[in-house]
C-alpha positions in Angstrom: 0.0 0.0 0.0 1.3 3.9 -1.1 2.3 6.0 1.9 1.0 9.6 1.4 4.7 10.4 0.0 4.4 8.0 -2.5 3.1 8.0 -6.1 -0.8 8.7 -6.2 -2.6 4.7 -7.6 -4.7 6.9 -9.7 -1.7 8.0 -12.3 -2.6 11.8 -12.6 0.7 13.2 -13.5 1.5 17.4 -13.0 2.3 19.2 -16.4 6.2 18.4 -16.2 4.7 14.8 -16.5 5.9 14.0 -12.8 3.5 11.5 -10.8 1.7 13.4 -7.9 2.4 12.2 -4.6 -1.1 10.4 -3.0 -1.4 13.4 0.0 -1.7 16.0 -2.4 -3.8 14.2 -4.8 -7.0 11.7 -4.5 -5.3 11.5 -0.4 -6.9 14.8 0.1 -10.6 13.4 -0.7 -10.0 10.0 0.4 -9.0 11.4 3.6 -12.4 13.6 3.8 -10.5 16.9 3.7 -12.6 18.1 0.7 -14.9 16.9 -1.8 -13.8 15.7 -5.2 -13.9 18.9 -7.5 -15.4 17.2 -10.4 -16.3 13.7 -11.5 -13.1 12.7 -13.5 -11.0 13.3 -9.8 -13.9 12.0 -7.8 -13.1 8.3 -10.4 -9.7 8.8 -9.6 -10.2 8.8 -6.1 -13.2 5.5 -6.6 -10.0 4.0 -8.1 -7.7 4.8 -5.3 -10.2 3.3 -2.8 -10.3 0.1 -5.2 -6.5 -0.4 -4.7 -6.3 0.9 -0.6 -9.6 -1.4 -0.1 -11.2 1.9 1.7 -15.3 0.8 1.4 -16.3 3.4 3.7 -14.8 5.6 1.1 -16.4 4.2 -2.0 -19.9 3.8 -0.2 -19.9 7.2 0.8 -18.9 8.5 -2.6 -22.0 6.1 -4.2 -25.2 7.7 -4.9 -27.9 6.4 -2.3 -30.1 4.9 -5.5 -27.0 2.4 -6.3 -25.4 1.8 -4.0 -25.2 -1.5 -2.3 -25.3 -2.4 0.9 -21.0 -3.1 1.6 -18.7 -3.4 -0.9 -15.7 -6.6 -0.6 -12.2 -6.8 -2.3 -10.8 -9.8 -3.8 -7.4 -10.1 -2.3 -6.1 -11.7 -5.3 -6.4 -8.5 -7.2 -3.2 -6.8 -8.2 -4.4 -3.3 -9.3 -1.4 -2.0 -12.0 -2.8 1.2 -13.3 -5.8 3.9 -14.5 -6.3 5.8 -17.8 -9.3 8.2 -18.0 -10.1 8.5 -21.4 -13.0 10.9 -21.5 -14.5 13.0 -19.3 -17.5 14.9 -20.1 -19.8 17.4 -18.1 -23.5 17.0 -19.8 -24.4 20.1 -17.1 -23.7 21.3 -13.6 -25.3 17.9 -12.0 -24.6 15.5 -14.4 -21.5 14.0 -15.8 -19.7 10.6 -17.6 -16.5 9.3 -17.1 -14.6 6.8 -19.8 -11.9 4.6 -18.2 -9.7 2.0 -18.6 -8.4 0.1 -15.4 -5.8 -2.6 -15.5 -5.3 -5.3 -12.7 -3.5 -8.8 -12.6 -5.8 -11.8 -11.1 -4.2 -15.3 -10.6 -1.6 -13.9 -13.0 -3.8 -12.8 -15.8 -4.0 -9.6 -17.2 -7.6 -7.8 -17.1 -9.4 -4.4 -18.5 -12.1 -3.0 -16.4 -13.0 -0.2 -19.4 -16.3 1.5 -18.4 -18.3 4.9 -19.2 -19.6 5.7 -15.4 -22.4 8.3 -14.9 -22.0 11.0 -11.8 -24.5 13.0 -10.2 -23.9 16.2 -8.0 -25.9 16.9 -5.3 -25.6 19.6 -2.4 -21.8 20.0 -4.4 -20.4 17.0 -4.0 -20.1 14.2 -6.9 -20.9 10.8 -6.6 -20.7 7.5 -8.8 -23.9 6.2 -10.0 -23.3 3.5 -12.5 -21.4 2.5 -15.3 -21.8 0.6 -18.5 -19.1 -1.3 -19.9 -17.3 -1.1 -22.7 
């Protein structure tokens, strides 16, 4: 697991193409400092959670008319990396987020590629659902 020093799980690099360190990235949100500024960072974040195994974290950031009642973690899962392809704000309250994440399972590769809806409400963002791609 990352210490907050370390490279960010989500990939988001700063424009000299340097890896942001996890405290001053998705850390912040994950740690409840402040709400996810958009959907794209509040995916980033989801991702995060996926690869810390944080459920309180990803049920709290689910919208109450998805999301289920606990969320477990397959311990086999070796998460290896994140690519957000699209991110698109249909309006203030509304937006979709394309990704592509990578993980290794009993030594086989595997792409989780998804479009996932967000909804804001009271200004924060949360994950909704997703179809897969």
């Amino acid at each position: 697991m990352p210490t907050p020093s370390q490279a960010c799980p989500c990939g988001r690099a700063d424009a000299r193409g340097k890896l942001q360190i996890l405290a001053q990235c998705c850390g912040r949100y994950l740690a409840g400092e402040q709400p996810a500024p958009d959907a794209a960072s509040l995916m980033r974040s989801r991702y995060c959670a996926f690869v810390l195994e944080n459920a309180p974290y990803l049920l709290a950031t689910w919208h109450a008319s998805t999301r289920p009642a606990d969320v477990s973690f397959d311990t086999a899962v070796k998460w290896l990396g994140l690519q957000v392809r699209e991110h698109r704000e249909q309006d203030s309250t509304h937006a979709q987020v394309e990704f592509v994440a990578r993980y290794r399972l009993d030594g086989r590769a595997v792409r989780l590629h998804e479009r996932s809806r967000f909804l804001r409400e009271d200004g924060r963002w949360y994950y909704v659902d997703g179809d897969m791609l």
